[in-house]
N, C-alpha and C positions, 0 to 999 in steps of 0.2 A: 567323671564320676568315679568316686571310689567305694568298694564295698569292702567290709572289714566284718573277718567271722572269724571267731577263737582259734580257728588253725589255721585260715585260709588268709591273704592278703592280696586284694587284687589292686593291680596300678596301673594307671593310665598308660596309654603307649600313644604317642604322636602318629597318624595316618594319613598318607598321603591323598590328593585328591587321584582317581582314577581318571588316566589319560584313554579315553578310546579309540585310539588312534592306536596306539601303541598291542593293546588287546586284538583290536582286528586286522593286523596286519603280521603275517607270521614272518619270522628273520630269516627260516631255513625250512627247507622241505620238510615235511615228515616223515616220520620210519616209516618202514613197511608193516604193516598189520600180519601178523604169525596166526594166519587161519591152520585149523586144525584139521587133521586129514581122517577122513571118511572114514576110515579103520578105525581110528579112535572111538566112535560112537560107540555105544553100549547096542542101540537100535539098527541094526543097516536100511536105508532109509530108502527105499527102491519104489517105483511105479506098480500098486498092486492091479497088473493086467486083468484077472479071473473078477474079483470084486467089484472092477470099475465097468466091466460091460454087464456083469449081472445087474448091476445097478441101473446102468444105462437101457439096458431090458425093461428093467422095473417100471422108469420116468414113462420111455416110450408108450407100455401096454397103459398106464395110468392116463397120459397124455391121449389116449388116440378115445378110452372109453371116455375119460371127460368131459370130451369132444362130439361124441355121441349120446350122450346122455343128455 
């Protein structure tokens, strides 16, 4: 199929069929992935200790009146 616009011309190209064989099976290892080091963040991304037991306070006192009520 060809499409034809005042400045464009598009043409056919021959396309092979896809072999899937060839797709899932890789020839050679792959590189190694260039993760990014922990410094780089904008965020420092730490375990907030103080917020996670006041929370864990919270559930508890919520959990036990629940239970009671």
């Amino acid at each position: 199929m060809k499409a034809k616009l005042a400045l464009y011309n598009e043409v056919e190209q021959p396309i092979e069929p896809l072999d899937e064989h060839k797709l899932a099976v890789a020839g050679a290892k792959p590189e190694a992935v260039d993760v990014p080091k922990q410094g780089l963040y904008i965020v420092d991304y730490k375990t907030l200790v103080k917020p996670t037991i006041i929370a864990l306070v919270i559930l508890i006192v919520w959990a036990v009146a629940a239970w009671l009520l």
